[in-house]
C-alpha positions, 0 to 999 in steps of 0.5 A: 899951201895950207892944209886943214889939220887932220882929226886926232885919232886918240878920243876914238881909241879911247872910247873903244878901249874904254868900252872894251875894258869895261866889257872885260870888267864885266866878264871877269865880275861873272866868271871869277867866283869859279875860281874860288873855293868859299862859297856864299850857299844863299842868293842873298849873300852871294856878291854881297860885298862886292857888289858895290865895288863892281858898281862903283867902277861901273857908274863912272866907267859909263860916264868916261865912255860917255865923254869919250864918246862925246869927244870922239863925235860919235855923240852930241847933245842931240843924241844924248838927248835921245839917250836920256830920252829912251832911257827914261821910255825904258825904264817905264817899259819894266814897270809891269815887272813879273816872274822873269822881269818885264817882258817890254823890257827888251825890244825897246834897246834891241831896236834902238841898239840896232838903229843907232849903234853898239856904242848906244845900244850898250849905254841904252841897255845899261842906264835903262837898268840902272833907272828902272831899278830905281823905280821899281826898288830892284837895286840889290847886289844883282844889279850891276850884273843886269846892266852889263847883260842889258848893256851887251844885249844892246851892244850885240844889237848894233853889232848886227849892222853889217849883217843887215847892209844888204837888207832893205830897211824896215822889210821882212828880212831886216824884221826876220832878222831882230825877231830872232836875235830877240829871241835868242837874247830871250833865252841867253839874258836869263841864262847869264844872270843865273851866272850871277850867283850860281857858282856861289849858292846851293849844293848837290846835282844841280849846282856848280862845286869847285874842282868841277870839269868843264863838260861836268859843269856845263852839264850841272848848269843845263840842269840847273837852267832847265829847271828854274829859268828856261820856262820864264826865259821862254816867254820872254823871248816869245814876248820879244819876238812878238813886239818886235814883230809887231812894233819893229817897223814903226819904230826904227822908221821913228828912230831913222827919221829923227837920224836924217831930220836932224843929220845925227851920226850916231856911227861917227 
């Protein structure tokens, strides 16, 4: 008797250890500052020279989870195809930038992180930062610190899934649902890139010094962010909110028709 090989399992572990390792990556790039004791005292110095290191692992790791991701089945041309075309969508979407960033920045990787997964919604969020940041002459040291935050707003949305199995698709609940999670990375998108350069710039009450408690810090950065970012982060999660709720439906009835039209498994 013949049997059929089994699939390897080792291009689906790859993929997640390398999308696991490059969130770390990340993780690490925002909090290590706070175990230092310089500081840069200017935004503009601040991760100056490490930037275009943190960038330089960052570009290729995203192609490795790419590959990675392509030799485990969970993408193929057509859904890479779909990618660069939403990335390309986005990255127009943040050309009415303004204080704050675009606020039709966001919906787009939320709805699509949503639809096609955690693994999509986190390449869509970051190459989508990465491209707008081209077009926009938005490239600096802040960078690759907002394709990891635009790249875990997608991840996070995909994460959502088993939350929404018993959700009817494209009803009230399932857009109840995106509504919220839209607002709440409204306000929690600003909040993580402050962390960019904050332990790094400034001095006096609302600025983090070394030696600092963890209750005293916490304290110093609602400070810090009550004053200069919840306003801007405030309109943004409204102006999510918004599209979302008026677009949510039409949208995810585009992106699932494409999903069934063409027998894509973007969960594989």
């Amino acid at each position: 008797m013949i049997t059929q090989p089994r699939a390897s399992k080792w291009p689906g572990l790859a993929s997640t250890a390398v999308l696991a390792l490059l969130c770390a990556f990340g993780a690490a790039a925002f909090l290590y500052p706070f175990f230092l004791a310089g500081r840069a005292l200017n935004e503009q110095s601040a991760h100056a020279a490490d930037a275009p290191l943190i960038f330089a692992v960052l570009g290729p790791a995203l192609l490795a989870l790419l590959v990675a991701d392509l030799a485990a089945g969970r993408l193929n041309a057509k859904t890479v195809a779909v990618l660069g075309m939403l990335t390309a969508i986005n990255a127009v979407l943040r050309l009415p930038a303004g204080p704050g960033d675009a606020p039709t920045f966001f919906f787009l990787v939320i709805l699509a992180g949503y639809a096609y997964g955690a693994r999509f919604g986190f390449l869509l969020g970051a190459l989508s930062l990465l491209v707008s940041a081209l077009l926009t002459g938005g490239v600096g040291p802040w960078m690759p610190f907002q394709m990891f935050v635009m790249g875990w707003m997608g991840l996070g949305a995909g994460a959502l899934r088993p939350l929404a199995r018993r959700l009817a698709p494209g009803g009230r609940a399932e857009l109840l649902l995106l509504c919220a999670y839209g607002y709440a990375w409204g306000l929690l998108f600003g909040a993580l890139m402050n962390l960019w350069s904050w332990p790094l710039i400034g001095a006096g009450a609302l600025y983090w010094q070394p030696g600092l408690g963890l209750g005293a810090t916490l304290q110093r950065y609602w400070a810090f962010y009550a004053t200069t970012s919840l306003a801007w982060d405030s309109l943004r999660a409204l102006t999510n909110v918004l599209l979302i709720g008026a677009l949510g439906r039409p949208v995810l009835k585009e992106l699932r028709r494409f999903q069934r039209r063409f027998h894509v498994d973007f969960y594989a």
